[in-house]
C-alpha positions in Angstrom: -43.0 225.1 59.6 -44.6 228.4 59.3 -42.5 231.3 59.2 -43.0 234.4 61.3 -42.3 237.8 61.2 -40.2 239.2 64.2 -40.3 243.0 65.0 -37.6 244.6 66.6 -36.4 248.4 67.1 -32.7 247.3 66.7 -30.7 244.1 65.8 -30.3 243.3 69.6 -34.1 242.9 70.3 -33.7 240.0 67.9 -31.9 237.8 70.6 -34.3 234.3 70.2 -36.6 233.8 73.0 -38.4 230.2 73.4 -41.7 231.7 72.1 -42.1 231.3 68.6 -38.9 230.9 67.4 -37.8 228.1 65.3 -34.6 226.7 66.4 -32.1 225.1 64.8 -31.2 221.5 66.4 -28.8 218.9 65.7 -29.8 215.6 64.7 -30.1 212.9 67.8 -29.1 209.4 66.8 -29.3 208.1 69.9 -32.3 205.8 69.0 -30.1 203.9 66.7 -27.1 203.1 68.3 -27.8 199.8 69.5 -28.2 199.1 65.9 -24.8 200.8 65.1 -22.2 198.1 63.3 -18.9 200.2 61.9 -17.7 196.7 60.7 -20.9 196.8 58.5 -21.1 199.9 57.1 -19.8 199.2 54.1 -22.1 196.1 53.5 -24.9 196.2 51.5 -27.0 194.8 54.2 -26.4 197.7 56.5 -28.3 200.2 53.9 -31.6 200.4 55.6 -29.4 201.5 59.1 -27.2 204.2 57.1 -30.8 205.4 55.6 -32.6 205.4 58.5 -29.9 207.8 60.0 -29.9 210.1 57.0 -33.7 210.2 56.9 -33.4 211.2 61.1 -30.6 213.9 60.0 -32.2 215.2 56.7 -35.7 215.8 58.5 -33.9 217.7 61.9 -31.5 219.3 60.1 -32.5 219.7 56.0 -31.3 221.7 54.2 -28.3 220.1 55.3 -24.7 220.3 53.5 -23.4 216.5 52.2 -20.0 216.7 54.3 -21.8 217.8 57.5 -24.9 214.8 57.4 -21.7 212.4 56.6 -19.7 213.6 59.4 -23.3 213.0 61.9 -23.4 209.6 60.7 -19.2 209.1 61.0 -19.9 210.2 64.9 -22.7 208.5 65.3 -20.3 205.3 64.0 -17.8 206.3 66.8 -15.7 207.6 64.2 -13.7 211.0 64.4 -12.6 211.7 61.0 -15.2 211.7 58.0 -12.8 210.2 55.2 -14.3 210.4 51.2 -15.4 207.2 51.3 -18.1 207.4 54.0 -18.6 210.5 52.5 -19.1 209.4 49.2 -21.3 206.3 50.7 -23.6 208.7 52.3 -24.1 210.8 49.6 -25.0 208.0 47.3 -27.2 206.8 49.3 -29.1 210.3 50.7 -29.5 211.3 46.5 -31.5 208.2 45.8 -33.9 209.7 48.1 -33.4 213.4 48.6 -33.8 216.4 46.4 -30.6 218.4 46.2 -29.5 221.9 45.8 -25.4 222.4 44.6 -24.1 225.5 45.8 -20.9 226.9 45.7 -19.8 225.7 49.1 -21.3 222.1 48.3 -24.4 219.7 47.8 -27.7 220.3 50.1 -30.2 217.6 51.3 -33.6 218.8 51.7 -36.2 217.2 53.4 -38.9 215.2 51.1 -41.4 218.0 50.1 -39.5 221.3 50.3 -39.4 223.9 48.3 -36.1 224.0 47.0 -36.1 227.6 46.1 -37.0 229.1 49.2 -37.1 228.3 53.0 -39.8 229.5 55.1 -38.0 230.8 58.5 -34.5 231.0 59.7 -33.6 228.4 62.5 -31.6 230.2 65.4 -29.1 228.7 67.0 -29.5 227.1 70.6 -26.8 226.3 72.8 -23.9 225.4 71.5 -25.9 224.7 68.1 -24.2 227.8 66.3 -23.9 227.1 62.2 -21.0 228.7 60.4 -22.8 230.2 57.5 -21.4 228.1 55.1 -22.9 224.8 56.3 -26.7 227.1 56.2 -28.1 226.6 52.7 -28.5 230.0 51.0 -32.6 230.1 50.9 -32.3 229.9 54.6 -30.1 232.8 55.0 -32.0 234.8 52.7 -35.0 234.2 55.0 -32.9 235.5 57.6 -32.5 238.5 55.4 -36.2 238.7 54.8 -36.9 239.1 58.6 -34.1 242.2 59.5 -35.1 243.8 55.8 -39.0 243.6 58.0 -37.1 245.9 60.8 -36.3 248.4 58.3 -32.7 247.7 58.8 -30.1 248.2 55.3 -26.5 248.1 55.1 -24.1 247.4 57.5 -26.6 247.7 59.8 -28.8 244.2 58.5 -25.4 242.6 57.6 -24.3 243.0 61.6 -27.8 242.2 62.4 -27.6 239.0 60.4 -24.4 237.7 61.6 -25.8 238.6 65.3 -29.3 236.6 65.0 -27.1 233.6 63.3 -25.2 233.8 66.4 -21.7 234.9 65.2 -19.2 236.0 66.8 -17.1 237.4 64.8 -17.9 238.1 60.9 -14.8 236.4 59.2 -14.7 237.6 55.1 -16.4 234.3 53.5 -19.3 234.5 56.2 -19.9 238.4 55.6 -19.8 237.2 51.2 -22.2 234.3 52.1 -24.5 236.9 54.0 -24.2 240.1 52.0 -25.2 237.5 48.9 -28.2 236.5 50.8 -29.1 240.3 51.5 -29.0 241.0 47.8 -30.7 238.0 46.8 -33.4 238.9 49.4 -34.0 242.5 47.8 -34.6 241.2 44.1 -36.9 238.8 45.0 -38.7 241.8 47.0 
């Protein structure tokens, strides 16, 4: 995934278009659910299925945080809550195969092969796939940073901007932390 530069006069230019723009989208299971077997998942047998899933959900959606690839695999399994233990079942499996990041707001899967200190592009959302910013590793936000910091924008102005291209709403006190940390982080690595 190559990451490009987007140029913009102001933070509302920076509304995604199809062209170029890397999207973020969530994982589709759908291919596996004729081998979906809830009774099993516990078994050891049923390993390869649960690992094929997380494979599917770490490569569409890596960096992705622990609790959100278990709750993929809990609705892919029909389930609506995402107890510890299928938590702590994914997670054991996905970190015999996965590199990790821990973060403050939890444990990231990345895809096999990333760079775990930076992340080339920011994936927009599309449709109704809008992140909060705590499920949106750090590296990925500070890419987002890198791209308004290209428009020139600083301060408020490129915090708005961020929350804005991440497709927020409204920026609640821990999303503005998360982002304002990714703008800092952004300008020493400048």
């Amino acid at each position: 995934m190559a990451a490009r530069k987007i140029y913009a006069k102001n933070a509302d230019e920076l509304t995604p278009t199809t062209k170029n723009i890397n999207f973020f989208q969530v994982s589709d299971l759908s291919s596996l659910f004729s081998r979906v077997d809830a009774k099993k998942f516990y078994e050891p047998d049923y390993n390869p299925i649960l690992e094929e899933m997380i494979a599917q959900v770490i490569s569409a959606e890596g960096p992705v945080r622990e609790d959100v690839l278990a709750r993929r695999i809990a609705r892919a399994h029909d389930w609506a809550r995402t107890g510890a233990r299928i938590q702590s079942r994914i997670k054991e499996l996905a970190k015999k195969h996965y590199p990790t990041t821990k973060e403050g707001i939890g444990l990231f899967f990345w895809p096999i092969g990333s760079n775990l200190a930076t992340f080339p592009v920011f994936r927009r959302p599309f449709g109704q796939n809008v992140r909060p910013v705590d499920e949106i590793a750090l590296p990925e936000i500070i890419a987002l940073a890198r791209e308004i910091s290209v428009q020139g924008m600083e301060g408020e102005n490129a915090i708005s901007a961020m929350a804005r291209v991440a497709g927020l709403q409204k920026l609640h006190t821990s999303s503005r932390h998360r982002i304002k940390k990714a703008w800092s982080e952004s300008k020493m690595h400048d």
